[in-house]
N, C-alpha and C positions, 0 to 999 in steps of 0.2 A: 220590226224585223231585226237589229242590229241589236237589241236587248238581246230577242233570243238567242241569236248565232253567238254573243259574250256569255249570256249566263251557260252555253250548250259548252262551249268552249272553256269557262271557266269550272265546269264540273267534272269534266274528262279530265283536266291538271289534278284537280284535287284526286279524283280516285287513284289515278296513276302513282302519284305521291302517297297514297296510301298501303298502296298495293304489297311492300315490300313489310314494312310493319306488321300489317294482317295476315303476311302470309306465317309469317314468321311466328303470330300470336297462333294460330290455326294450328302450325306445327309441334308445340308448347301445349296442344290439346285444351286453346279455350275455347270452347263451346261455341261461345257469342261469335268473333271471330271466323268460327267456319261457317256459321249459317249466315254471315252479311257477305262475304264472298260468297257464298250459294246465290243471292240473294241479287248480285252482281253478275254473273252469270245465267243464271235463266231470266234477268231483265235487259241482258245485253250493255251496260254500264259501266260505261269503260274497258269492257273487252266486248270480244264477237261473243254473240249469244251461243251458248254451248248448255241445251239438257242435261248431256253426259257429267259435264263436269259441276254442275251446279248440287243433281243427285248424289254426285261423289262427297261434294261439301258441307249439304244436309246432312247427306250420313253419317261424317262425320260428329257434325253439332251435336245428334241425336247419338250416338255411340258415346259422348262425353257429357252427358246427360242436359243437355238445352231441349228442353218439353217443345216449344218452338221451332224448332227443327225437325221434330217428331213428327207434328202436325202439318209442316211441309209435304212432308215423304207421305205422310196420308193423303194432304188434297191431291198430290201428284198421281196417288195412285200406286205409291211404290209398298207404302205400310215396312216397318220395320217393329 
């Protein structure tokens, strides 16, 4: 139990610490970048689970052309 609660605890620091970087690459229009925050958001990881804003971040990937991202918004249902 005390693994988990460190490894659960130790992944929340990392994404947190990444957060700022990614956003920043996302902004910068890399691709990869917006679909791992997507990716972060509809699995709830390191932030509150948010649809909205996960859609928002595939879309982006996929509007900067990551095929991966594209196929997101497919399974999702949204199709772009």
């Amino acid at each position: 139990m005390k693994k988990t609660v460190l490894f659960a605890c130790l992944t929340l620091t990392l994404f947190a610490s990444e957060f700022q970087p990614m956003q920043h690459a996302c902004d910068k229009k890399v691709a990869t970048a917006c679909f791992e925050f997507g990716l972060l958001y509809e699995k709830g990881l390191g932030v509150e689970q948010n649809r909205t804003k996960a859609i928002d971040y595939f879309t982006k990937g996929c509007e900067y052309g990551y095929d991966n991202a594209c196929q997101k918004l497919d399974i999702l249902h949204i199709g772009k």
